[in-house]
N, C-alpha and C positions, 0 to 999 in steps of 0.2 A: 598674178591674177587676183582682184581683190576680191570680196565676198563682202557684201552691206550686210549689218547686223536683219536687215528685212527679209535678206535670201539667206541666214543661217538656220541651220534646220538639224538636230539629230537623225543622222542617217541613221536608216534600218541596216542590218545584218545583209552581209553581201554571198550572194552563194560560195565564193571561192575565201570566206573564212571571216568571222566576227571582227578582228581590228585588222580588216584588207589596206595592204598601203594604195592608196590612191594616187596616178604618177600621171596619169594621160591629161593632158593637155594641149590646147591649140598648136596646132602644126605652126613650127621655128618659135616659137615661147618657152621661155625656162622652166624645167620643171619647177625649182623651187622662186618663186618668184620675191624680189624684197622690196621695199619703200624705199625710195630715195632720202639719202639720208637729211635731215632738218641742222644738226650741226656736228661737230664732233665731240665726243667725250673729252670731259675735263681730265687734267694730270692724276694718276693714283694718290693720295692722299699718305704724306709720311708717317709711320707708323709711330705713336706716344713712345717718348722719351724715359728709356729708365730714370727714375727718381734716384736723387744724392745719400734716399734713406740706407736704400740697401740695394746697390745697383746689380745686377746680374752680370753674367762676363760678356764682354762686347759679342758682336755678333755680325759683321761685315751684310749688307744688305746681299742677298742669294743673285746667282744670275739669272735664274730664270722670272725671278718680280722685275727685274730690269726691261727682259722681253718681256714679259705679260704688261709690262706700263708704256713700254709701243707700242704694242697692240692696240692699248684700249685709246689711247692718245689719236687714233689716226681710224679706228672703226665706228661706223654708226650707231646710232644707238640703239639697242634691243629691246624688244616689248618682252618684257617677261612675265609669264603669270608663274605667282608662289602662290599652291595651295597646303597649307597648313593645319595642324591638327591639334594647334595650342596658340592662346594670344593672351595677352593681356583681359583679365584681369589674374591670370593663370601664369605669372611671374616665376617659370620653372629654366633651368638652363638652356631648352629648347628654346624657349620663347623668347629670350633674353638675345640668341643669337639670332634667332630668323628676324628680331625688329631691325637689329641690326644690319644683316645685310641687306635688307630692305632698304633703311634709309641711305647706306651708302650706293647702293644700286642709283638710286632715284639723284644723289648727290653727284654722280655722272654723267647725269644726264637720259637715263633708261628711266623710261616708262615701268613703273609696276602694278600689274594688279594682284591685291593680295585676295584667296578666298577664305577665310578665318570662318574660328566658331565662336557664334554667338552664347552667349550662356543666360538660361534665366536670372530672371530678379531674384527667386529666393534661393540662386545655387549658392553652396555654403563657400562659392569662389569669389565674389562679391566681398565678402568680409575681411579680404586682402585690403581692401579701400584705393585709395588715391586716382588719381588721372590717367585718364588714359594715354600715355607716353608718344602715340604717332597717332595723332590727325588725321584724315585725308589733305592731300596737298595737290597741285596741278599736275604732278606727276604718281602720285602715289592716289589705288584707286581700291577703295574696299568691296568685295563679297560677302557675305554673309550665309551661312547657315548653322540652324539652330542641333545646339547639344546639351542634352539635359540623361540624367537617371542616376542611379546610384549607386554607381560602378566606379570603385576604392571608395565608398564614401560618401559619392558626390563629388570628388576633386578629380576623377577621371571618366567623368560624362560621354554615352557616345555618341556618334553624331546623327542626326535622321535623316535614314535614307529616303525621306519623303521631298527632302528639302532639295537635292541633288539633281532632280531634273531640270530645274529654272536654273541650280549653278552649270550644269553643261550647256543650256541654249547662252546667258553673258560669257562664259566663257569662248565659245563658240563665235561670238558676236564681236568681240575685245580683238580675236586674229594675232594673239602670242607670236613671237620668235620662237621662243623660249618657254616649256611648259617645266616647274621643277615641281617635286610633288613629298611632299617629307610624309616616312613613313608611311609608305603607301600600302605595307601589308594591312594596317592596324585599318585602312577606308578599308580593301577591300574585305575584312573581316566585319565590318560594323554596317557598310552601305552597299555591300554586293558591288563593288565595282571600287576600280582606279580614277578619278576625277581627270576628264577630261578626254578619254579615251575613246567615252560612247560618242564623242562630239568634235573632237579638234581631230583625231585622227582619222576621221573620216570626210576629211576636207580634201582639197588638190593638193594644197600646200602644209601638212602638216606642221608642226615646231619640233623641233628637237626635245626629248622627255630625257627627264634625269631625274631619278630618286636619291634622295639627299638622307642623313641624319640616320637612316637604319638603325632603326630603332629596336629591332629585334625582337616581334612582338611576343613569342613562344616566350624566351625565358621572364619576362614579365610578369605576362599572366602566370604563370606557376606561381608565383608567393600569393595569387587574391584568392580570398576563399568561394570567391564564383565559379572560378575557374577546378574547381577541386576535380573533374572530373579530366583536365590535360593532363595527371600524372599519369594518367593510363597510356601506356607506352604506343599503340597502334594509337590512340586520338594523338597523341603528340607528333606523331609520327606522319602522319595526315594535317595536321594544320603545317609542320613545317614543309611538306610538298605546296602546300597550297602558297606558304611565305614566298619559295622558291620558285612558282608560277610566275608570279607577281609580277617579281625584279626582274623576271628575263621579260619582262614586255616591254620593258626598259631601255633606250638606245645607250645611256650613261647609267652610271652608277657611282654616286659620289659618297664615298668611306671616309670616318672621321679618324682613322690609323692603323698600323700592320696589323692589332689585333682583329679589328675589325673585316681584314683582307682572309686571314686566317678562320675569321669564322665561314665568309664564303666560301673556301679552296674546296671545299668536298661536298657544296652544293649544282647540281646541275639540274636543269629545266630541257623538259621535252618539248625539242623543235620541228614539227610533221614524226620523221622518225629519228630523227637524231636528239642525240643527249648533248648538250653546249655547256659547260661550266661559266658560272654567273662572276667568277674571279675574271675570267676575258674580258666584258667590260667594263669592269670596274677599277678604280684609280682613287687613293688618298690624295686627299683636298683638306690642306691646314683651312679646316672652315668656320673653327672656332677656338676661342682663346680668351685671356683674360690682360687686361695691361697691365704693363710693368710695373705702374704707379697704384693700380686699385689700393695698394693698403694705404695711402698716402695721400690719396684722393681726397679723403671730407677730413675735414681741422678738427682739432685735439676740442673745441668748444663744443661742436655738435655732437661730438659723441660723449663727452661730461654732461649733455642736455639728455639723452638717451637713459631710459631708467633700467633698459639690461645693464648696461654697461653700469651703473652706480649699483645694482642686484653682484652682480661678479665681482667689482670691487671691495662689496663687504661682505660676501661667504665665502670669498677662496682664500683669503688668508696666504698661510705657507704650504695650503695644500696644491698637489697639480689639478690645471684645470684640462679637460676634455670639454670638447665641443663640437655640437652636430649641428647643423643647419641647412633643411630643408622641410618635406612634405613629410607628416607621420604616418606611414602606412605599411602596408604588408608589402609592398613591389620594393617599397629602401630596408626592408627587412627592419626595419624600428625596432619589432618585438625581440631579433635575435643581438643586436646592439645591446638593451634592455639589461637582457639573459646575461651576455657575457659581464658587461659591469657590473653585474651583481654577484659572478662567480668571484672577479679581481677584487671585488672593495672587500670583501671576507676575508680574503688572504691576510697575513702578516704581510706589510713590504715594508721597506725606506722609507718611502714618505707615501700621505695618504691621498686619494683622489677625490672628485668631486666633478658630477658630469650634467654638463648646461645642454639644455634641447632649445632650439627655436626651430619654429613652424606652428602648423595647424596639419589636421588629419585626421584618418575615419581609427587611426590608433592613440589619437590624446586623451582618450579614458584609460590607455594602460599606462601613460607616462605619467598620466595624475595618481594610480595606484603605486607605481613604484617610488613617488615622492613621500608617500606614506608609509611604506615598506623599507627604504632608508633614505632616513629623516636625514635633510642637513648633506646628504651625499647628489641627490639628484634631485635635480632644479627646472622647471620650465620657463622658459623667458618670454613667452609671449611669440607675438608677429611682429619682425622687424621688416622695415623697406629692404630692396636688395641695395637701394643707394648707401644706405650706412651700415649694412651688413661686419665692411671692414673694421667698424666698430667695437664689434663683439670678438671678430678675429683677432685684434690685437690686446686683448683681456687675457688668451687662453695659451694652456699651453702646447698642447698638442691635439691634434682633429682626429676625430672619432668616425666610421660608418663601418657600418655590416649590410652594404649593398652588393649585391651579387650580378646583376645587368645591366651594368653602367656606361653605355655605350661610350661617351666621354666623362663626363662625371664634374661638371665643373668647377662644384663646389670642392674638389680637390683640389684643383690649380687654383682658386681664389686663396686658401688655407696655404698652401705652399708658396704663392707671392708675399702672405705675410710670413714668411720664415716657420710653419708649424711641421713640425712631424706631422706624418700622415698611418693611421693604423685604422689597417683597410682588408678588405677580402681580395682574393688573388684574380678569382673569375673575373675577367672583363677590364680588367686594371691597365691605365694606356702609363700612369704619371708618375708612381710608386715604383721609386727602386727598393728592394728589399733588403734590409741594414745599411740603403745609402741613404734618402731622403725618409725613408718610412719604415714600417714593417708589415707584412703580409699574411694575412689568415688561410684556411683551408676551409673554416669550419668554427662555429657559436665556442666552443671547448678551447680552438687553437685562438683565436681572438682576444679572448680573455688570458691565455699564459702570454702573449704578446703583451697586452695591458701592462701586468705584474712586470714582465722585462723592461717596460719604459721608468715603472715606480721605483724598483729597483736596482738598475744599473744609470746610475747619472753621465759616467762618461758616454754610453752608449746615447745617454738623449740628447746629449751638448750635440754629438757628432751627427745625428741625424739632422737637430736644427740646425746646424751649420750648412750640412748640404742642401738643407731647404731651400736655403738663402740663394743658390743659386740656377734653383730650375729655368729651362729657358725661354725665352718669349717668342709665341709665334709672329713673325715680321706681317702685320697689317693682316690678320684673316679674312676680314671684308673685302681685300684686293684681291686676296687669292682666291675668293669663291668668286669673284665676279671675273678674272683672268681665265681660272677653268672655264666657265661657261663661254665667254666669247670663244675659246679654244673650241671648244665642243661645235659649236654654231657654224664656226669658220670653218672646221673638218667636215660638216654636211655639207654646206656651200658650197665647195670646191668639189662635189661630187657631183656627173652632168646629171647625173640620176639618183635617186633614193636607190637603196636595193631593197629590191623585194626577199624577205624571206619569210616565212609558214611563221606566225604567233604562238607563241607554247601554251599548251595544253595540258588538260589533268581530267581522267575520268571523271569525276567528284567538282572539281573544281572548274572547271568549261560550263558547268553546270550551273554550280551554285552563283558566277558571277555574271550569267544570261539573267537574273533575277530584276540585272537593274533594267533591263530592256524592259523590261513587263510594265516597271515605274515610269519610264521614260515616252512609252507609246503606250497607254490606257486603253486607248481605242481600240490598238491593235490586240493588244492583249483580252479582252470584252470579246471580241470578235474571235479569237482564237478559241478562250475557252466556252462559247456558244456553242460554235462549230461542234468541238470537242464534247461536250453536251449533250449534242444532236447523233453524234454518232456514235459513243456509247448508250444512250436512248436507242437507239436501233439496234445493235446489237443486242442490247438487251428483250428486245420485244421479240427476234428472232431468236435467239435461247430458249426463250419462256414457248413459241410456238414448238419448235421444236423437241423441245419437254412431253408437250403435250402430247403432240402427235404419238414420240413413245410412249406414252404413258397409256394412252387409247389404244396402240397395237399392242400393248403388253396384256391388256385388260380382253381384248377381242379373243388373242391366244387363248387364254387362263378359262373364257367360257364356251370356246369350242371345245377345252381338251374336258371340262367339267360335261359337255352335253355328250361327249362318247362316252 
């Protein structure tokens, strides 16, 4: 059944439940109806080739990319819409991989529309500079809505919920396969709703929805100081019911690894009256990665052109170098990084340290204080592209963060394909083996005696970089995010029916994300709260008579009992 973008319309709320699955259709018609396909999907694309620098151990291509590259070889192509919470000019590991499977999506032959946030001119994200990396192309088609405020900063803007009604009618209008939506707590915390929900699932033929990248917005916001009021145990406790709403609206749930399965396992969403654990349908999807060759990637000239990397070569000396690079802010814990190198470079060790920052952030007035605080020990490098990033990686000696919610973290595996130790926090850590590849914190205090272990024991860091050397590559992740999805697609299709079952619910939260209906139907809304208006105005006029009336038989009393 098609739908013209002229008869797309956001459905109003259905008596029998706000995201009703809609199944009825013409008598002997499929419920889910598809486009006849235009050609088929191109061959999966072989995955980059370890480099001769420093190869990793072979790794036999998996059986099941083998299926997934049948699959896509011989299925039609998917309209998918990816709506997104980070884009260029916002160059973070998120971003990095969503362009990614983007372009390889569309290099298949799948239609994508992306719906991205727009960023003002004067966001302080702008000062990344450069090109905008993806175009629009015949197949790749952009959305836009605007995110502006100054929330970490300015470098984590949110999005306006004003803007979201026009993105559910194109979306709506576009008629998705496939709706995947990253990080969808984080919309519905900022726009009162899931993008796409008030509008594509209330069609005949809805798309299959998958939440990708869970991003985990709870332990985030803890380190910003906006948020200073989530430490209080019942508010935290209530936005993670609310996290836990979200995902179960979700038909998929696509995990970036066990730890991440682990954090759902004791998550569950209220179904009518049943309780469903949010681990049921959810499945790890190798859906991001770093290649084999990134350290190897840009030539030994470009990065002698590079004035970090001529900065590093003349203040490390024979001391070790530590290196961080990404955003400076309270969510990467910057300040506890900070703290701990400053407790380790006090120390007596073996040899002395010396710790390089690159990025920008709403915490580069304390990394400029602590360059002042010690002198010659902690250095800022500026903004480097992520193209020459590897750069700076192959200057240093072992990589530094004090990140605590790192849902992948990829600035670890870029660090680790260039051979570095890795000395990291333990929460949330997928990459870090502890005394094998890296070493593991608890805590600002244990961080820092890790440090002093690396200055100190040399066999221990030989053996660490050694194992660096051979962490290992995820085979093509862009295949396997686009193999799960056809898989996902394929397992609805083969169903004669959707199943209907009851959307989960939360006192609090059924509530707060009816908000976006108000935004989406103006009129309706106008007209409700009139009504609404009109009939506390009446009651109110009927209180006030009735006041009165006692008030006048109180008084009638009071001068008969005075005239006896």
């Amino acid at each position: 059944m098609a739908i013209s973008p002229a008869d797309c319309y956001l459905a109003p709320p259905h008596s029998t439940g706000w995201f009703h699955w809609h199944t009825t259709q013409k008598s002997g018609s499929p419920t889910r109806s598809r486009r006849a396909p235009t050609r088929g999907a191109s061959r999966v694309r072989r995955g980059r080739q370890p480099s001769a620098w420093r190869p990793p151990p072979p790794r036999p291509m998996c059986a099941h990319l083998a299926l997934l590259a049948f699959v896509l070889s011989s299925a039609p192509p998917l309209r998918i819409a990816y709506v997104v919470n980070t884009w260029w000019p916002k160059v973070d590991g998120a971003a990095i991989s969503a362009m990614g499977h983007v372009r390889y999506f569309a290099s298949q032959g799948h239609p994508v529309l992306v719906v991205r946030p727009a960023y003002p001119s004067n966001s302080p994200l702008h000062q990344l500079g450069g090109a905008d990396p993806q175009p629009p192309t015949p197949l790749i088609t952009f959305v836009d809505f605007s995110a502006a405020g100054a929330r970490g900063g300015g470098y984590e803007p949110e999005s306006d919920p004003w803007a979201f009604p026009a993105v559910e009618r194109q979306l709506c209008a576009w008629q998705p396969d496939v709706l995947l939506v990253m990080d969808p707590d984080m919309f519905m915390f900022d726009v009162f709703r899931v993008p796409g929900f008030n509008s594509l699932l209330q069609q005949p033929s809805p798309p299959v929805t998958i939440a990708c990248f869970t991003f985990f917005a709870i332990e985030a916001v803890l380190k910003m100081p906006e948020y200073w009021w989530m430490h209080n145990a019942p508010m935290r406790a209530l936005f993670t019911q609310g996290m836990t709403m979200v995902y179960g609206m979700f038909d998929h749930i696509f995990l970036n690894g066990a730890r991440s399965m682990e954090y759902l396992q004791p998550l569950h969403a209220t179904h009518g009256t049943e309780r469903r654990s949010l681990a049921a349908r959810a499945r790890v999807v190798r859906s991001r990665g770093v290649p084999a060759d990134f350290c190897t990637d840009v030539s030994e000239a470009q990065c002698d052109a590079l004035g970090a990397v001529r900065t590093m070569r003349e203040h490390t000396k024979e001391r070790m170098a530590f290196l961080y690079v990404g955003r400076l802010s309270y969510d990467k814990s910057v300040d506890e990084l900070l703290r701990a190198f400053e407790i380790a470079a006090r120390q007596r060790t073996a040899r002395t340290a010396i710790l390089y920052l690159v990025g920008t952030g709403e915490l580069l007035w304390l990394v400029k204080e602590y360059e002042l605080r010690l002198p010659g020990q902690v250095k800022h490098l500026g903004i480097v592209s992520h193209s020459l990033v590897s750069c700076v990686l192959r200057e240093a000696s072992a990589y530094i963060s004090a990140a605590h919610n790192e849902t992948y973290g990829r600035s670890l595996v870029e660090a680790l394909r260039c051979s570095l130790p890795v000395v990291t926090m333990s929460s949330s850590n997928m990459h870090v083996q502890h005394e094998a590849n890296g070493l593991l914190a608890e805590h600002t205090n244990d961080l820092a005696s890790q440090l002093v272990r690396t200055l100190d024991d040399a066999v221990l860091f030989d053996r660490l970089a050694a194992e660096a050397r051979n962490y290992p590559v995820v085979d093509d992740p862009n295949a396997q995010m686009l193999g799960e999805i056809t898989r996902a697609h394929k397992e609805m299709e083969g169903l004669a029916q959707r199943p209907s079952q009851p959307q989960p619910w939360h006192p609090f939260w059924s509530v707060y994300i009816r908000i976006s209906l108000l935004l989406d139907f103006p009129q309706t809304a106008a007209a409700f709260a009139a009504v609404t208006s009109l009939l506390l105005l009446c009651m109110a006029i009927a209180c006030c008579r009735r006041c009165r009336q006692r008030a006048g038989g109180a008084t009638s009393t009071l001068e008969r009992e005075h005239a006896d």
